[in-house]
C-alpha positions as CSV (number, residue, x, y, z in Angstrom):
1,X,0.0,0.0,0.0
2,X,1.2,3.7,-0.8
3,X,2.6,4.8,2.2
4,X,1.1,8.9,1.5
5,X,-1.0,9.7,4.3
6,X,-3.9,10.4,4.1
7,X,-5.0,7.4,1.2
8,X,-8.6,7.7,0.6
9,X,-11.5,9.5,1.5
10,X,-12.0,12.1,4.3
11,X,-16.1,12.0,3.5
12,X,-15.9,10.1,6.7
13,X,-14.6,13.8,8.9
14,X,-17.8,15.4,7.4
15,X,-19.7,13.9,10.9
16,X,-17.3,15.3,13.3
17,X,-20.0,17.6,14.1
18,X,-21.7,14.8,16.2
19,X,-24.8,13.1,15.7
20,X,-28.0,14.4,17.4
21,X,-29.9,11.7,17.2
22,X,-30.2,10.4,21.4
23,X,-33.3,9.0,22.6
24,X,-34.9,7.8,19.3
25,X,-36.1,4.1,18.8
26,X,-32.8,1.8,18.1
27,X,-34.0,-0.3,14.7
28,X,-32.3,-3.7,14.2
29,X,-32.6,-3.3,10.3
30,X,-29.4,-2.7,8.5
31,X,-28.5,0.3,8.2
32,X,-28.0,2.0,4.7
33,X,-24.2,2.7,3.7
34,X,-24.8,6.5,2.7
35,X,-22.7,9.0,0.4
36,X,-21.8,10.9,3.4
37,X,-21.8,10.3,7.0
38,X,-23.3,14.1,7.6
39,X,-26.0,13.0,5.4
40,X,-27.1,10.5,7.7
41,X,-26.7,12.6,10.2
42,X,-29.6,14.8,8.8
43,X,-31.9,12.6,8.0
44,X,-33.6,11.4,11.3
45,X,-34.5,7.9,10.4
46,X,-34.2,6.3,13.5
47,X,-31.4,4.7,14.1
48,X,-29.5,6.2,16.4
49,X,-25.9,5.8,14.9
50,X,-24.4,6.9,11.7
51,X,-22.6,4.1,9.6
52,X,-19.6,5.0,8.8
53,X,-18.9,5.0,4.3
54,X,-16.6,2.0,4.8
55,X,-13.8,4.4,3.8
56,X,-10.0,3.5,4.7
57,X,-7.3,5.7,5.8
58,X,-3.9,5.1,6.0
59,X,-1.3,7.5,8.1
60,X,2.7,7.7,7.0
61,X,4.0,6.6,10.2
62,X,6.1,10.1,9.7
63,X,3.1,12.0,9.5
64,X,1.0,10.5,12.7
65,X,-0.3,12.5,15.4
66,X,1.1,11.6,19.3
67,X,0.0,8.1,20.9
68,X,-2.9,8.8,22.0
69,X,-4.1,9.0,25.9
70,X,-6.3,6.1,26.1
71,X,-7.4,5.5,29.9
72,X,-10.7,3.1,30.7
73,X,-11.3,-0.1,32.1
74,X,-13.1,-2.9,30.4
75,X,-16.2,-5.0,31.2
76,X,-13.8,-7.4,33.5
77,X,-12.5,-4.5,35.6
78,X,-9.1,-4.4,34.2
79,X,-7.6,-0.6,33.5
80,X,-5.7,0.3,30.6
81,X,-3.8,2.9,30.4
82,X,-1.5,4.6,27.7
83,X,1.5,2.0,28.6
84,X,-0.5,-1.0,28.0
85,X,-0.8,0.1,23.9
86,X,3.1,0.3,24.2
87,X,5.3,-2.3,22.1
88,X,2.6,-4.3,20.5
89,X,0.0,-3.4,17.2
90,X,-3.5,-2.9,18.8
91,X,-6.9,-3.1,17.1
92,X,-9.7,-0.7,18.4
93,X,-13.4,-1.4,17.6
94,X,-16.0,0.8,18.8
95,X,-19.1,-0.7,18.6
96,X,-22.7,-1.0,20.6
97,X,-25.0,-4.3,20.4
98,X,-27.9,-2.8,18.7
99,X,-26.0,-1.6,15.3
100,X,-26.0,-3.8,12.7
101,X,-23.1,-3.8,11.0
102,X,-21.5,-4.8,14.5
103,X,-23.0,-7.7,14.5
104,X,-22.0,-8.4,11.2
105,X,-18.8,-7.6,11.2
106,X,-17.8,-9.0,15.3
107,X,-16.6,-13.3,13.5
108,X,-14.6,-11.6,11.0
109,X,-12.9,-9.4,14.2
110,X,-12.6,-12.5,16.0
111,X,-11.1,-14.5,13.3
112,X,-8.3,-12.1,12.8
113,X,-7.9,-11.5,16.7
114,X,-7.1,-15.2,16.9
115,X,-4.8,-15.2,13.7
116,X,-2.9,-12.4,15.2
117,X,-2.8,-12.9,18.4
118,X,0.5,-15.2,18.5
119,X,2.3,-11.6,16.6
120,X,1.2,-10.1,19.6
121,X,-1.6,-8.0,18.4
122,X,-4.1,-7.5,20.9
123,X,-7.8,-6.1,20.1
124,X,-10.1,-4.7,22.1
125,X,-13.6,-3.7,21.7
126,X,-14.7,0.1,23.1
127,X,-18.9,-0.1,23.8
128,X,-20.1,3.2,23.4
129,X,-23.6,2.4,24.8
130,X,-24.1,-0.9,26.7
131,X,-24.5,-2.2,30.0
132,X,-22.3,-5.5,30.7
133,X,-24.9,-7.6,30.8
134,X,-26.0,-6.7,27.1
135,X,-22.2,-6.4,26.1
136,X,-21.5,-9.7,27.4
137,X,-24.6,-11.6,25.5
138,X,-23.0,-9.9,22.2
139,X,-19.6,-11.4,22.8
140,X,-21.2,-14.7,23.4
141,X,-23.6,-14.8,21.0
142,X,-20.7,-14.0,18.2
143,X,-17.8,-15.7,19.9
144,X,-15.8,-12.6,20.5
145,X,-13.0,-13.7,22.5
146,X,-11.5,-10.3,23.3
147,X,-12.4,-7.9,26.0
148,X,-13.7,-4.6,25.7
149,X,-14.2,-1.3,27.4
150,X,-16.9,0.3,28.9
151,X,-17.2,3.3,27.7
152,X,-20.6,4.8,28.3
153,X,-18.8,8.1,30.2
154,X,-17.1,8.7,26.3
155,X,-13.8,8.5,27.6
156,X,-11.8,6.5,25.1
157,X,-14.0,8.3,22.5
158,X,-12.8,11.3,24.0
159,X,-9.0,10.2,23.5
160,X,-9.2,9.6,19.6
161,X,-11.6,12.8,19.5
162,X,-10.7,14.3,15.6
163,X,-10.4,10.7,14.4
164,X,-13.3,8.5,15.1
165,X,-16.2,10.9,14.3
166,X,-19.0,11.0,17.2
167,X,-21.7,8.6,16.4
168,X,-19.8,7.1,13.6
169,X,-20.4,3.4,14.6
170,X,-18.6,0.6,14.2
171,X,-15.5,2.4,13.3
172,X,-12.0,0.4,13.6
173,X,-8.7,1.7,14.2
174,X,-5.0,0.1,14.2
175,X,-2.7,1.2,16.5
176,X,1.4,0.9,15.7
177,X,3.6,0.1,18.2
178,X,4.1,3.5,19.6
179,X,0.5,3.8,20.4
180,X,0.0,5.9,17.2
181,X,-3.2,5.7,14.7
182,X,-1.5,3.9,11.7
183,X,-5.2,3.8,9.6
184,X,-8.6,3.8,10.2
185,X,-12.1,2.1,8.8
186,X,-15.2,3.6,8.6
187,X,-17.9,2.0,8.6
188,X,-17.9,-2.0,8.3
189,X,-14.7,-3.9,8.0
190,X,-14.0,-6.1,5.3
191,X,-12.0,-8.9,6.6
192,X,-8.6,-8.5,3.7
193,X,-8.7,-5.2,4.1
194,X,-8.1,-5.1,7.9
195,X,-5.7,-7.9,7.7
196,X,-3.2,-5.6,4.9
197,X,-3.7,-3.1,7.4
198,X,-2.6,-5.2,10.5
199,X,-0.2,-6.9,8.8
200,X,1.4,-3.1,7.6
201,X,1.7,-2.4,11.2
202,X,3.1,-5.1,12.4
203,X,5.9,-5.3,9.9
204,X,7.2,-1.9,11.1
């Protein structure tokens, strides 16, 4: 992959406005993929999350912004802290039980957690919305192995604020070994995709 940063779209920074769409009836139905995320945004149909365009961006490791501050602890009561992303490529997902392309895209997460996993890659999921006991049904239900954080107080959002648009959801990020954002997915994953990407970071 060319290494110029950024690769492809930036339709996905039109929703850093944030979504105002609290409090509306979550729908189950999938959930269109739309031109632009502000779009969605706009159009008050219910949902309660903007899908991301399933754009991919790619940061020159020159060019990447500090590691970032990530503090929270995770359904099990374990804290991470800034250290923890240190020396090893980690995989962010932020994702809530009720959004669709979650649940479509959470065995394709877990396949390549456990293919990566012996390089040392660790993933962790960040729940924007749920309470543990819904959380933990998901990761049963779709056979996620890895843990993720609660993060219902927005503080992990908070830490990649300018990068993961507010409400964009599922959005995926890969983390180098310095704790930087190497390159980010909008929107649902597809499973070759995020391995190149992965496999880019590691090799650094």
């Amino acid at each position: 992959m060319d290494s110029k940063t950024p690769l492809t779209s930036r339709r996905g920074l039109l929703a850093a406005g944030g979504v105002l769409l609290a409090g509306l009836t979550m729908g189950l139905s999938a959930c269109a993929q739309e031109d632009a995320l502000a779009k969605q945004a706009k159009a008050g149909d219910n949902k309660n999350y903007v899908a991301g365009d399933g754009s991919v961006t790619e940061f020159a490791k020159a060019d990447r912004s500090s590691a970032i501050a990530i503090k929270g602890s995770l359904f099990d009561g374990t804290t991470i802290e800034p250290k923890d992303l240190l020396g090893k490529v980690t995989v962010l997902n932020f994702w809530f039980a009720a959004c669709a392309p979650c649940r479509v895209e959470a065995p394709v997460l877990e396949e390549l957690h456990q293919e990566f996993k012996a390089q040392g890659v660790q993933f962790f999921g960040v729940n924007l919305r749920d309470e543990k006991a819904t959380a933990e049904a998901f990761e049963k239900s779709f056979g996620v192995g890895y843990q993720s954080f609660d993060d219902k107080n927005g503080a992990v959002l908070l830490s990649v604020s300018g990068i993961v648009p507010p409400g964009a959801v599922p959005t995926t990020l890969v983390l180098d070994k310095d704790g930087k954002v190497a390159s980010r997915v909008l929107g649902e994953i597809q499973k070759s995709t995020l391995k190149a990407l992965i496999t880019s970071a590691v090799a650094e």
